[in-house]
N, C-alpha and C positions, 0 to 999 in steps of 0.2 A: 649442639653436641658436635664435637669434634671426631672425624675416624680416621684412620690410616688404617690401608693395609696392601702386601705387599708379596709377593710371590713368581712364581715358574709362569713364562707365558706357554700356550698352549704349540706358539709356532714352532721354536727351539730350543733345545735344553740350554743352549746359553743367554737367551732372552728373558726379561721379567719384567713386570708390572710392578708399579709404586703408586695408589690413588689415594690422595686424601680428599677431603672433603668437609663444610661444613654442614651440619641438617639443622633444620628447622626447629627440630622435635629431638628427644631423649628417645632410646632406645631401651624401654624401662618397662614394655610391655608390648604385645604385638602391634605391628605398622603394616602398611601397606602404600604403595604408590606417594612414596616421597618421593621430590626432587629439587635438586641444588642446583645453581651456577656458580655457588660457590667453592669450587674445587679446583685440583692439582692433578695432571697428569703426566706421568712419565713412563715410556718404553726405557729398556735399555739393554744392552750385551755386554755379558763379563768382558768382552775382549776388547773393546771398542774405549778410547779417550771420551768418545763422548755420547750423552743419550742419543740413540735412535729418533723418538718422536719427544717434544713434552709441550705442555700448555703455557700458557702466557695471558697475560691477564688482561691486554688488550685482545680476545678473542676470548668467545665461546664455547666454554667446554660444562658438560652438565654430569650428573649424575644422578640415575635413579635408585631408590630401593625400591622393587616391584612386591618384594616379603621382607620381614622380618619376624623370625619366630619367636620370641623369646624364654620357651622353654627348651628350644634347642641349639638357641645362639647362633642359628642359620641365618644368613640374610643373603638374600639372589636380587639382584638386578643388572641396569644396563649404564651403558657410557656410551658419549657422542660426543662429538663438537673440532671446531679448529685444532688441527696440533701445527708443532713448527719443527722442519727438520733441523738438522746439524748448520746447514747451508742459509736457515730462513725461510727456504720454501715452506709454502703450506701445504699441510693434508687435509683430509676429511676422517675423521673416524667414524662409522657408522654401524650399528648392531653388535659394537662390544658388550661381551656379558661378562658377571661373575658370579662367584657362589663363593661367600664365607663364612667363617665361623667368630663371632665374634663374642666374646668372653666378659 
């Protein structure tokens, strides 16, 4: 099952978060403690030419669902792994989280 989703980052109103991912599993009933390597990560600011942070597929970036509800279409979990700046430098992401609602 494929997800995107995409929003306000928590740092600044002009920053946002774009994650996809794939999962293993269908999100068709409740879940618990998934995780991918197969995913996409992107920072970014309305202002800026170009993203802030994003992944790349020679480096590790995961994501977990820690819950998924599926009577409330809530799902919480975490992100980690390599990102690469504008420059090519590398970062570390570590103990990003989210909470969405997924329909």
């Amino acid at each position: 099952m494929d997800i995107t989703f995409f929003g306000p980052s928590a740092c600044s109103v002009d920053t946002g978060l774009v994650i996809s991912a794939y999962l293993p599993v269908a999100l068709d009933r409740d879940r618990f403690n998934i995780t991918t390597t197969q995913a996409a990560f992107y920072y970014y600011d309305h202002n800026a030419p170009e993203d802030i942070l994003d992944s790349r597929s020679e480096a590790v970036f995961s994501i977990s669902v820690g819950s998924f509800i599926y009577a409330t279409g809530v799902a919480t979990g975490t992100f980690s792994g390599k990102v690469f700046k504008a420059n090519g430098d590398t970062v570390i992401v570590s103990e990003g989280n989210y909470k969405v609602y997924i329909k």
